[in-house]
PDB file of N, CA, C, O and CB in Angstrom:
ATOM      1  N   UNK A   1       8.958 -22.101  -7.170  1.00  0.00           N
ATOM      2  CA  UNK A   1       7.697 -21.641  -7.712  1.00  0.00           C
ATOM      3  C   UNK A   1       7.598 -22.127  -9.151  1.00  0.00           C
ATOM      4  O   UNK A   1       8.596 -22.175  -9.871  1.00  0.00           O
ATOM      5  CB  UNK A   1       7.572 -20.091  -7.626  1.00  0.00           C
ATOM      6  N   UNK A   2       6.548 -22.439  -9.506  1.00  0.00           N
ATOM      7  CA  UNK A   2       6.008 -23.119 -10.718  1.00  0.00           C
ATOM      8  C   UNK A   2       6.109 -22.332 -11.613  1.00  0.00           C
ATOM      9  O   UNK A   2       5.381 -21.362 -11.401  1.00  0.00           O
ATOM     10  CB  UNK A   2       4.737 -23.577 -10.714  1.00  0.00           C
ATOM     11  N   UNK A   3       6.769 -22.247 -12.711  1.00  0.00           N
ATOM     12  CA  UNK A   3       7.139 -21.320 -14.120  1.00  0.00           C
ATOM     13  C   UNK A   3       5.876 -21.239 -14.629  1.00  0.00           C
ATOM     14  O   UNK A   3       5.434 -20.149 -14.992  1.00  0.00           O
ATOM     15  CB  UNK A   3       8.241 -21.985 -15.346  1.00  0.00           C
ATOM     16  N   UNK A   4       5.142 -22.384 -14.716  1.00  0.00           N
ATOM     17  CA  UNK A   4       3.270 -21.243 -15.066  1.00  0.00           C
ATOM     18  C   UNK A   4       2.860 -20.869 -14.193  1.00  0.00           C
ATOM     19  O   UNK A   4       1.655 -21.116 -14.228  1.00  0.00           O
ATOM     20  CB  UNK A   4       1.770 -21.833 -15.602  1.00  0.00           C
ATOM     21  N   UNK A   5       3.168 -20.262 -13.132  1.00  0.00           N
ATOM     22  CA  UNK A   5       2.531 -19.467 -12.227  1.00  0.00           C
ATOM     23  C   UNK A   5       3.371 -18.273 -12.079  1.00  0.00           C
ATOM     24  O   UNK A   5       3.019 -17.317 -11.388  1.00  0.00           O
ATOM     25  CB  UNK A   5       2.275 -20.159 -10.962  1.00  0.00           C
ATOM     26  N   UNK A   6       4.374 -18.317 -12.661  1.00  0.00           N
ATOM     27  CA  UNK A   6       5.480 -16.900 -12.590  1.00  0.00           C
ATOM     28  C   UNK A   6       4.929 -16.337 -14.206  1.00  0.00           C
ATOM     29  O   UNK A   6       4.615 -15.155 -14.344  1.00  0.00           O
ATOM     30  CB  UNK A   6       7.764 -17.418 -12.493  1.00  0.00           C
ATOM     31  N   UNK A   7       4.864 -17.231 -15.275  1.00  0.00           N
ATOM     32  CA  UNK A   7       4.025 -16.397 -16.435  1.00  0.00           C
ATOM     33  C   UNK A   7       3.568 -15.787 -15.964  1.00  0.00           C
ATOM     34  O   UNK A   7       4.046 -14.661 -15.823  1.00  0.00           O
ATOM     35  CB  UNK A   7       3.155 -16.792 -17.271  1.00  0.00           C
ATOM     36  N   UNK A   8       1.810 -16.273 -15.175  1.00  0.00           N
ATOM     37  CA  UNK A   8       0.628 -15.227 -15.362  1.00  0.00           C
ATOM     38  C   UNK A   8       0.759 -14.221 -14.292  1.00  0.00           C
ATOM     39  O   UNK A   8      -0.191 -13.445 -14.193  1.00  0.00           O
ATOM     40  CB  UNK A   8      -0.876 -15.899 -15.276  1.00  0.00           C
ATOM     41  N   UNK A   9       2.053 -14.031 -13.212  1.00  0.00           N
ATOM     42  CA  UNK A   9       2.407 -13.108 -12.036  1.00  0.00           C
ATOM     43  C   UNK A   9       2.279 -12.076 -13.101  1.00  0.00           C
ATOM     44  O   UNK A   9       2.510 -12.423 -14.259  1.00  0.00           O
ATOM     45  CB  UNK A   9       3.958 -13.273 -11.074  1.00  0.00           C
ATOM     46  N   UNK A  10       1.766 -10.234 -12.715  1.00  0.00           N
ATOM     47  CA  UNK A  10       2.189  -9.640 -13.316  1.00  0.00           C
ATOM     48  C   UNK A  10       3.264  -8.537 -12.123  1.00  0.00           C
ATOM     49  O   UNK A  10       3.522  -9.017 -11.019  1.00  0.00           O
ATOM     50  CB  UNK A  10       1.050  -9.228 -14.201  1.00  0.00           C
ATOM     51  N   UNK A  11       3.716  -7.346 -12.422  1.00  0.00           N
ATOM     52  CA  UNK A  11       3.919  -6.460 -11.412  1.00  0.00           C
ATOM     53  C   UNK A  11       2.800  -5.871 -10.994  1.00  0.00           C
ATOM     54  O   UNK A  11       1.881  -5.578 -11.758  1.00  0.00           O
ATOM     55  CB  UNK A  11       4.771  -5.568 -11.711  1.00  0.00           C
ATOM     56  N   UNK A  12       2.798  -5.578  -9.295  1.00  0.00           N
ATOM     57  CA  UNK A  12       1.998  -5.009  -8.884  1.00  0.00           C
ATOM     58  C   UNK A  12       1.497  -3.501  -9.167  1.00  0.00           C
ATOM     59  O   UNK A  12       0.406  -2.990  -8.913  1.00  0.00           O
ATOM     60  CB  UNK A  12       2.268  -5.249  -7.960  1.00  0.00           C
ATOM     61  N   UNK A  13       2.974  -2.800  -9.947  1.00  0.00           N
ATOM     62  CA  UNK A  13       3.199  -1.234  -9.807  1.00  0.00           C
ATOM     63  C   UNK A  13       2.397  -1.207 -11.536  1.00  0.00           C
ATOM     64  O   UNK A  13       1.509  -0.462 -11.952  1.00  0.00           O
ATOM     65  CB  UNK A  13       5.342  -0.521  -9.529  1.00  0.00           C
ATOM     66  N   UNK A  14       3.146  -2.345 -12.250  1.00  0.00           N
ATOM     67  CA  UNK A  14       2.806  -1.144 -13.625  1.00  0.00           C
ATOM     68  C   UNK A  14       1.949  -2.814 -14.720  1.00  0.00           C
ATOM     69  O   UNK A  14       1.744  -2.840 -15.933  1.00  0.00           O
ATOM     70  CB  UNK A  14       5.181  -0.030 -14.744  1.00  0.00           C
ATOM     71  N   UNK A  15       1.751  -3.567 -14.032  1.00  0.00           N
ATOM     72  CA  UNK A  15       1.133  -4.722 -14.178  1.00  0.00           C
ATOM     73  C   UNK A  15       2.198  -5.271 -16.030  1.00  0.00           C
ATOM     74  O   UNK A  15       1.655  -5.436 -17.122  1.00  0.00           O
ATOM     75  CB  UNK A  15      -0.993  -4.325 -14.175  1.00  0.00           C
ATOM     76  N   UNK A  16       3.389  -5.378 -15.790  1.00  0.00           N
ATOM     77  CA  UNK A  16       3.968  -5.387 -16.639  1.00  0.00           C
ATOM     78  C   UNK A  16       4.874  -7.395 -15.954  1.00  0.00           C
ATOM     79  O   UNK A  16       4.975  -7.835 -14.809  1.00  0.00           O
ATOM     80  CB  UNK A  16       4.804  -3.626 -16.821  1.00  0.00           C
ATOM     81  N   UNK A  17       5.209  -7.874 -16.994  1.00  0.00           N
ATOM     82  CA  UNK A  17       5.701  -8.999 -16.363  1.00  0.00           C
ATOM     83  C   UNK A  17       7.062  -9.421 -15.801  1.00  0.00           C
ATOM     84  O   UNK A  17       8.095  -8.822 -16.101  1.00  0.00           O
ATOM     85  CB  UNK A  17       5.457  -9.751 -17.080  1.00  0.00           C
ATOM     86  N   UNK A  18       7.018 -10.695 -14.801  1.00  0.00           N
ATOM     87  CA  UNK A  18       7.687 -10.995 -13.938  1.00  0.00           C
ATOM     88  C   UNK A  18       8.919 -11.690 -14.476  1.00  0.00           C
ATOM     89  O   UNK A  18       8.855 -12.424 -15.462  1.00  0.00           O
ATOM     90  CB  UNK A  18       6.957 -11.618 -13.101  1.00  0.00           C
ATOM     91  N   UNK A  19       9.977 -11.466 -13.855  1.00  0.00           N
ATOM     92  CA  UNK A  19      11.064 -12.591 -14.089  1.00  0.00           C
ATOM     93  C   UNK A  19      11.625 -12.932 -13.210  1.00  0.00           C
ATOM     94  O   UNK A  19      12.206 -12.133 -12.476  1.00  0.00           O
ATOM     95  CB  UNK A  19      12.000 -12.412 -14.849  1.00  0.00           C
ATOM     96  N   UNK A  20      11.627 -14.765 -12.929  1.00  0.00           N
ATOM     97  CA  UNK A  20      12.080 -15.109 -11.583  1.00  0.00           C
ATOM     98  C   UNK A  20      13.583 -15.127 -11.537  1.00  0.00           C
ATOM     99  O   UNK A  20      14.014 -15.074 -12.689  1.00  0.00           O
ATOM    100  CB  UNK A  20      11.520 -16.463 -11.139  1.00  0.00           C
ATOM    101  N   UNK A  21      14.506 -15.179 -10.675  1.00  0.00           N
ATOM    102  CA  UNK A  21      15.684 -15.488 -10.521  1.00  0.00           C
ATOM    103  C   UNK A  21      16.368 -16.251 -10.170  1.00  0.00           C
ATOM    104  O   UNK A  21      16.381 -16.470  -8.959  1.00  0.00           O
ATOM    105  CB  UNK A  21      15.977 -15.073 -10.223  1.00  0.00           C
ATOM    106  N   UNK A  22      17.198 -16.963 -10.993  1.00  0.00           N
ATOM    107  CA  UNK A  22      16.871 -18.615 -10.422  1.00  0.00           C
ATOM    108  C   UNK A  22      18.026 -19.072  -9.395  1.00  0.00           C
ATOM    109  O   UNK A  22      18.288 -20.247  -9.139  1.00  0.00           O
ATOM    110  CB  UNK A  22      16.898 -19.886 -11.852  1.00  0.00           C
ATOM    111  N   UNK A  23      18.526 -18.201  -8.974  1.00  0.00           N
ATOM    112  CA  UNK A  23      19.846 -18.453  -7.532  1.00  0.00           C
ATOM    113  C   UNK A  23      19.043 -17.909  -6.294  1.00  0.00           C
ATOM    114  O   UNK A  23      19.107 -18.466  -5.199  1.00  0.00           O
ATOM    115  CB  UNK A  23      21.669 -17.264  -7.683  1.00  0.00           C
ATOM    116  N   UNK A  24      18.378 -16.926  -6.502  1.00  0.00           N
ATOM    117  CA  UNK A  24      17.680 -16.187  -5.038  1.00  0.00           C
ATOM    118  C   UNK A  24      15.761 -17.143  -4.949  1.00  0.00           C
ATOM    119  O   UNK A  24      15.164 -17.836  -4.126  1.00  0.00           O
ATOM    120  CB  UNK A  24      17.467 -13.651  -5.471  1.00  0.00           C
ATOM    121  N   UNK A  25      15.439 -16.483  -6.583  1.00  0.00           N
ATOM    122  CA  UNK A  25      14.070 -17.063  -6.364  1.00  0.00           C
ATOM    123  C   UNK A  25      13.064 -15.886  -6.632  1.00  0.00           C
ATOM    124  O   UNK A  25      11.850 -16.076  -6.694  1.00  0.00           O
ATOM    125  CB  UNK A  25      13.896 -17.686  -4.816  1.00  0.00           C
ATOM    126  N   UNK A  26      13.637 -14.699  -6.781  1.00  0.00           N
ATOM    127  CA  UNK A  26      13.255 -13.315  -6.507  1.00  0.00           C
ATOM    128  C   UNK A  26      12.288 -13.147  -7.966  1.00  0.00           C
ATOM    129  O   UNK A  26      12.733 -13.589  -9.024  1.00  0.00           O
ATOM    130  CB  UNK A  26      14.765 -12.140  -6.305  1.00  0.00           C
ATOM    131  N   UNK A  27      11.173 -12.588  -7.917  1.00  0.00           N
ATOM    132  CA  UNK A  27      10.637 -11.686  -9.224  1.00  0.00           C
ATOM    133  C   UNK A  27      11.008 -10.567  -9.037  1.00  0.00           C
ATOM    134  O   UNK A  27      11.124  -9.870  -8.029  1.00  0.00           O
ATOM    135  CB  UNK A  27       9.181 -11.553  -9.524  1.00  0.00           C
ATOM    136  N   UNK A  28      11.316 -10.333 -10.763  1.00  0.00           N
ATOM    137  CA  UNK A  28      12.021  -9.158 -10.871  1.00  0.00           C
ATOM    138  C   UNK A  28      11.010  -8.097 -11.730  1.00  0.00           C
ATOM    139  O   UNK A  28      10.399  -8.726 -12.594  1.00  0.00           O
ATOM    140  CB  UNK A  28      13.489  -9.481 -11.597  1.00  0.00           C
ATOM    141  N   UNK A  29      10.748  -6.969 -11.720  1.00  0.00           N
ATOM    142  CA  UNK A  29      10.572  -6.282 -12.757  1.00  0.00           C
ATOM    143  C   UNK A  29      11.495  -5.440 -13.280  1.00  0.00           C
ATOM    144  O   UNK A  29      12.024  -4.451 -12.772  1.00  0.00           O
ATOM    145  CB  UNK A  29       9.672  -5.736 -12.607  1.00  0.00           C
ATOM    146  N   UNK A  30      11.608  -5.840 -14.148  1.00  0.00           N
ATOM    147  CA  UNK A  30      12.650  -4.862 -15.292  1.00  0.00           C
ATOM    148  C   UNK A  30      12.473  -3.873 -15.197  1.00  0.00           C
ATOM    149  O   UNK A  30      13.286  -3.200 -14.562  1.00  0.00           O
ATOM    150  CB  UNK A  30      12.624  -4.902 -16.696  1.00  0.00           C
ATOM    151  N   UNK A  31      11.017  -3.101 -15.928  1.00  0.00           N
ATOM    152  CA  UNK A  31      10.094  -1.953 -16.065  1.00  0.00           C
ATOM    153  C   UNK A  31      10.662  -0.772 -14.621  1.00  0.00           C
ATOM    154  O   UNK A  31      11.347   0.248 -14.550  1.00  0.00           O
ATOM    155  CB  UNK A  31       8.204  -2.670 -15.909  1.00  0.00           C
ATOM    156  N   UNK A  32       9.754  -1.821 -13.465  1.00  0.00           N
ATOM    157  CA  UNK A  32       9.864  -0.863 -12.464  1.00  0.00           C
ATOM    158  C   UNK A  32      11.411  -0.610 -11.574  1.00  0.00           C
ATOM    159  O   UNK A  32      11.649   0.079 -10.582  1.00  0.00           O
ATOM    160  CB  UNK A  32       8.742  -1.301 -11.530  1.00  0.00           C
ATOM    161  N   UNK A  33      12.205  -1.402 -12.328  1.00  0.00           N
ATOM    162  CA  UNK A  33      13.413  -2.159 -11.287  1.00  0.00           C
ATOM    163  C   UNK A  33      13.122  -2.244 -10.253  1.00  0.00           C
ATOM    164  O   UNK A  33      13.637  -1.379  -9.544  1.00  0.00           O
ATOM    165  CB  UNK A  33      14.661  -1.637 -11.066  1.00  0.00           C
ATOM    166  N   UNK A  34      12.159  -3.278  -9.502  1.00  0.00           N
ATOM    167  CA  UNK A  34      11.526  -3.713  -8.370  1.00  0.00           C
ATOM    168  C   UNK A  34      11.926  -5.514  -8.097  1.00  0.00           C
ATOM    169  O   UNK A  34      11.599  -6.443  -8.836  1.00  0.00           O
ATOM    170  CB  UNK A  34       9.830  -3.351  -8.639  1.00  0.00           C
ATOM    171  N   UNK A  35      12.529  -5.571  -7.114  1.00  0.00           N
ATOM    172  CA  UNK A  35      12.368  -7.354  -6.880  1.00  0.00           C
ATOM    173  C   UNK A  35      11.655  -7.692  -5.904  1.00  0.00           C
ATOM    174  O   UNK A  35      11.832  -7.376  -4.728  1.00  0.00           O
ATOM    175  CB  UNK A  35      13.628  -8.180  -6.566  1.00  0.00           C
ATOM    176  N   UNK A  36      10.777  -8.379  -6.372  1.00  0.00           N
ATOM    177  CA  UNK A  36       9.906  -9.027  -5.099  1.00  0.00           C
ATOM    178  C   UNK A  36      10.355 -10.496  -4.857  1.00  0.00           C
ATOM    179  O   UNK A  36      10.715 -11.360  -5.657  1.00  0.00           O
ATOM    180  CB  UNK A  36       8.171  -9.056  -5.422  1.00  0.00           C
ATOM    181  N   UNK A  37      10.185 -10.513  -3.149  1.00  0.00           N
ATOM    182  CA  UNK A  37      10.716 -11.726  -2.464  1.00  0.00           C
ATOM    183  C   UNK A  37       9.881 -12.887  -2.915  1.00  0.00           C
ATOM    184  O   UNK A  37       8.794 -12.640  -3.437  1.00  0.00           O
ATOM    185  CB  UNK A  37      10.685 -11.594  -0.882  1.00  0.00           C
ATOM    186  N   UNK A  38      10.301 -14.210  -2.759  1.00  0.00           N
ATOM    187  CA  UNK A  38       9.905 -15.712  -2.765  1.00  0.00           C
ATOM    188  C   UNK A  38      10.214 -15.992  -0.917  1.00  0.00           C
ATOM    189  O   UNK A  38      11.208 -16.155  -0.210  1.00  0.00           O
ATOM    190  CB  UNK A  38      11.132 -16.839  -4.103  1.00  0.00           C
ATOM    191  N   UNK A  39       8.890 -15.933  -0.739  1.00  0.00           N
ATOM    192  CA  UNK A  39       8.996 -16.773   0.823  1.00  0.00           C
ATOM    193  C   UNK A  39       8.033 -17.895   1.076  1.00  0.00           C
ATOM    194  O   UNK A  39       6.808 -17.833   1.176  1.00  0.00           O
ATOM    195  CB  UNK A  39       8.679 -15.752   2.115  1.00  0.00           C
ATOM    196  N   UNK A  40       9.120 -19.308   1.190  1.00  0.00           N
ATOM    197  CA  UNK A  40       8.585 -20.331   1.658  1.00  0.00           C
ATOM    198  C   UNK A  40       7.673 -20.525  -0.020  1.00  0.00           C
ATOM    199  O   UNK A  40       6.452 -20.651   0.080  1.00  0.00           O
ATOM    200  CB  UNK A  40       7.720 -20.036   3.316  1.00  0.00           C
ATOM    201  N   UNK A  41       8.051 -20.536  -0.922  1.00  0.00           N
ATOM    202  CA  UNK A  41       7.096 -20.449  -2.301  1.00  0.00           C
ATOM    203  C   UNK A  41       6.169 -19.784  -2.692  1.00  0.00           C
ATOM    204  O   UNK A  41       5.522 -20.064  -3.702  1.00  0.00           O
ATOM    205  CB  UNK A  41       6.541 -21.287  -2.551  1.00  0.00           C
ATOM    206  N   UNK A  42       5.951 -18.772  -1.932  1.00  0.00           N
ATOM    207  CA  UNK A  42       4.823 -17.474  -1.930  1.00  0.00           C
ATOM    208  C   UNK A  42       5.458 -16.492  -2.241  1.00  0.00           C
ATOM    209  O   UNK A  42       6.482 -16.089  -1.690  1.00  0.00           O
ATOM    210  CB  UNK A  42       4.076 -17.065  -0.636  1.00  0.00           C
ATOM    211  N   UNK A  43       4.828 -15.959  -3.280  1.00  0.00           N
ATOM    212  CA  UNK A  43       5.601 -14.615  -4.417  1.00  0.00           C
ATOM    213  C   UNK A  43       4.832 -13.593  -3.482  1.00  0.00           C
ATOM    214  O   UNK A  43       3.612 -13.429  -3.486  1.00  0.00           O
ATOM    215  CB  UNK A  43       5.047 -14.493  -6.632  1.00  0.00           C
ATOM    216  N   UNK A  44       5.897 -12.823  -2.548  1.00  0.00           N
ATOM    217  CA  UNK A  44       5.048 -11.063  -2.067  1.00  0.00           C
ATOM    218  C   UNK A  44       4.741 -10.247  -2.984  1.00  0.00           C
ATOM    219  O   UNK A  44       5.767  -9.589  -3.156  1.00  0.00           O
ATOM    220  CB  UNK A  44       5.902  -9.965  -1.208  1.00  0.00           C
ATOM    221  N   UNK A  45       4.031  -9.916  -3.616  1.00  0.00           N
ATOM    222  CA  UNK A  45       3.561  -8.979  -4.645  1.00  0.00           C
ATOM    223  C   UNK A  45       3.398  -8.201  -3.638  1.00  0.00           C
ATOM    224  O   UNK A  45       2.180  -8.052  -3.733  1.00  0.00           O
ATOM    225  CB  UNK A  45       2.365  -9.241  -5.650  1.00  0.00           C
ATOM    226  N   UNK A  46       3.729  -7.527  -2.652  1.00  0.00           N
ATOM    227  CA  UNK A  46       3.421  -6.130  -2.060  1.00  0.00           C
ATOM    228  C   UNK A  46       4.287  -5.179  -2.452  1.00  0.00           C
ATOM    229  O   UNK A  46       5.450  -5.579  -2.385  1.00  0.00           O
ATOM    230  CB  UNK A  46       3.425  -6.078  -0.636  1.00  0.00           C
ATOM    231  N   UNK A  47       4.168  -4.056  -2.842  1.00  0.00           N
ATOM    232  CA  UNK A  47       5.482  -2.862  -2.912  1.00  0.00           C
ATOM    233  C   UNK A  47       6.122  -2.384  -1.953  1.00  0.00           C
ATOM    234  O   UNK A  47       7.171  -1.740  -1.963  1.00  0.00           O
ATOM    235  CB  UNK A  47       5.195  -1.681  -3.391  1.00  0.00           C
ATOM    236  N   UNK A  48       5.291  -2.800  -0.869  1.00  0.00           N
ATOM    237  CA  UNK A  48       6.089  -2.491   0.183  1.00  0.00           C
ATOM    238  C   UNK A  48       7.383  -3.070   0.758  1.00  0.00           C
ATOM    239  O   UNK A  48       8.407  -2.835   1.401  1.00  0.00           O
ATOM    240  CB  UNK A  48       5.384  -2.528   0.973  1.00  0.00           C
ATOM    241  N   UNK A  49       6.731  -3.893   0.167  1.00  0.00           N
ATOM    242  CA  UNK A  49       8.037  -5.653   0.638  1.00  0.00           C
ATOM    243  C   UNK A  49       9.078  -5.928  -0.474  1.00  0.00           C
ATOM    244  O   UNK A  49       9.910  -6.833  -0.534  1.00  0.00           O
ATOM    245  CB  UNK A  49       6.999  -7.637   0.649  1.00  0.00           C
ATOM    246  N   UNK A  50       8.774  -4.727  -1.506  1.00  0.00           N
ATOM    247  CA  UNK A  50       9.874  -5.342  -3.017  1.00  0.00           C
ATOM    248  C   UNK A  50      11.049  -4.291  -2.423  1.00  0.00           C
ATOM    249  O   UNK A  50      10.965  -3.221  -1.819  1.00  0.00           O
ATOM    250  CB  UNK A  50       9.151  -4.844  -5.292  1.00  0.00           C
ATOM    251  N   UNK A  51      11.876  -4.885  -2.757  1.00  0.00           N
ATOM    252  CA  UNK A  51      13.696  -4.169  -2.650  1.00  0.00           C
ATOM    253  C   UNK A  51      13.449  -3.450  -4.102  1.00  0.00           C
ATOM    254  O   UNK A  51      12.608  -3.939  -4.858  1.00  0.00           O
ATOM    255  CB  UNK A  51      15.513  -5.676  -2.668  1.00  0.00           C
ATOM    256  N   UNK A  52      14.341  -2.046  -4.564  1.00  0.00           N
ATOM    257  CA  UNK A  52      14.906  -1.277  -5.352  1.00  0.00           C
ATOM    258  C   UNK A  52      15.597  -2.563  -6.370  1.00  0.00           C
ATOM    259  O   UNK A  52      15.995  -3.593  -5.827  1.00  0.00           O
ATOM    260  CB  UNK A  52      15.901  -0.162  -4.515  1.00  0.00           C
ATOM    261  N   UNK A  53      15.658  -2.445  -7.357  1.00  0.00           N
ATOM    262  CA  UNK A  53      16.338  -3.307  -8.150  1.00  0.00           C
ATOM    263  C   UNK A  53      17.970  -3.026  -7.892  1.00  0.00           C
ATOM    264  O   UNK A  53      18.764  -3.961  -7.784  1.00  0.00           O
ATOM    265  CB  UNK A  53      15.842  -3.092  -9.670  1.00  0.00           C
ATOM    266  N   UNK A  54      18.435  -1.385  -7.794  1.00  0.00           N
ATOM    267  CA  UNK A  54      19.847  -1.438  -7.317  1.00  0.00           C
ATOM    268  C   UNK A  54      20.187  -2.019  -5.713  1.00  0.00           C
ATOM    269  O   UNK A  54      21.195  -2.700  -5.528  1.00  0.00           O
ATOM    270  CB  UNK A  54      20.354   0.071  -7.446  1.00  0.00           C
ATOM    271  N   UNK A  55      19.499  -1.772  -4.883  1.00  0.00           N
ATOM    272  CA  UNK A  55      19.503  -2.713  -3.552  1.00  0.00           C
ATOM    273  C   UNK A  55      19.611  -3.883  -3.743  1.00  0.00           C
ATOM    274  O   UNK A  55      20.582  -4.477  -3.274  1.00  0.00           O
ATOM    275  CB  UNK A  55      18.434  -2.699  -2.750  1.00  0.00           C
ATOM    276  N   UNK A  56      18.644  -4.546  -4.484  1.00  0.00           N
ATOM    277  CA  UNK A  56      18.875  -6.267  -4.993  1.00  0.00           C
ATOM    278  C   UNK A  56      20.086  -6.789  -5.568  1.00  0.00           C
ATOM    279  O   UNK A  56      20.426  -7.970  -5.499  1.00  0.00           O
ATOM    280  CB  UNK A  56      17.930  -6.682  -6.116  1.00  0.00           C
ATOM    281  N   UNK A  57      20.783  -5.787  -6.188  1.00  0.00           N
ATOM    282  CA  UNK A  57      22.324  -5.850  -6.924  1.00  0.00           C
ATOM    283  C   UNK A  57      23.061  -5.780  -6.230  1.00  0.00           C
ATOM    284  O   UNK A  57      24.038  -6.512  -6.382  1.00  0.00           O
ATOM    285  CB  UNK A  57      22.796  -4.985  -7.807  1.00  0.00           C
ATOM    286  N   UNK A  58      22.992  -4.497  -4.621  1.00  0.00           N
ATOM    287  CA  UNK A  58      24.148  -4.029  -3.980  1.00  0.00           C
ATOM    288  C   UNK A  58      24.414  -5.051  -3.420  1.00  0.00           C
ATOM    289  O   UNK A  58      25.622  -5.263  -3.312  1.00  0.00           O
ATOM    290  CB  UNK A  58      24.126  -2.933  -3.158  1.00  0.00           C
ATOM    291  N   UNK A  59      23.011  -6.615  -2.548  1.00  0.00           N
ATOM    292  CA  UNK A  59      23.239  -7.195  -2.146  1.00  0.00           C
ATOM    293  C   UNK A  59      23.972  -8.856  -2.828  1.00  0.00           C
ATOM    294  O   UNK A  59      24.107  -9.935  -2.252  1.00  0.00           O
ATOM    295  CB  UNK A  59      22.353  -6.889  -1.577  1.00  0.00           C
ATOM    296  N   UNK A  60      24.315  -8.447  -4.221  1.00  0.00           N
ATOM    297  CA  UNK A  60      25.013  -9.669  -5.179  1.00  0.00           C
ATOM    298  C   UNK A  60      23.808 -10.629  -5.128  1.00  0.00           C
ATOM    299  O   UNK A  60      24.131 -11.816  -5.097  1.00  0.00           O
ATOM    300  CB  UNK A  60      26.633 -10.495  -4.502  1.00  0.00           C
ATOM    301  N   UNK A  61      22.398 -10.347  -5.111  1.00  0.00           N
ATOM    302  CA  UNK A  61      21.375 -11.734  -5.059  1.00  0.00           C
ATOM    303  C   UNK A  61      20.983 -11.407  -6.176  1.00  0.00           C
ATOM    304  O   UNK A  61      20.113 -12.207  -6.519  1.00  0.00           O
ATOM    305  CB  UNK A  61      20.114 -12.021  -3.913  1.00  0.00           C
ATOM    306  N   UNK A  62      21.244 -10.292  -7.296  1.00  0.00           N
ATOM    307  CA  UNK A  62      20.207 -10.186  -8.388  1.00  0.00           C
ATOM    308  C   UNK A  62      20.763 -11.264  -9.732  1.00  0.00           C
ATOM    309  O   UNK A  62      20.093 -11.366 -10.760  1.00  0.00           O
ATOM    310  CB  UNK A  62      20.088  -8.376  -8.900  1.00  0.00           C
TER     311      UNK A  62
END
């Protein structure tokens, strides 16, 4: 995913900004500790679809 297009991503929950991860691919929010998936180069901004930020850790991808 294109680093000016991960700038203007914000979070879905608290519209606070994104940080990608550059081994998984994942946006992260700090704020909410929320990671949202990269599939196929499409950022899920759904909350439904974001992992817990400690889930994202338990699985060593954060």
């Amino acid at each position: 995913m294109d680093a000016q297009i991960v700038d203007i991503l914000v979070c879905p929950a608290c519209k606070g900004p994104l940080e990608k991860r550059l081994h998984d691919g994942a946006l992260v929010c700090k704020t909410d500790r929320l990671a949202f998936p990269v599939r196929q180069g499409v950022a899920i901004l759904l909350i439904n679809q974001a992992e817990t930020f400690e889930d994202h850790l338990s699985k060593g991808t954060a």
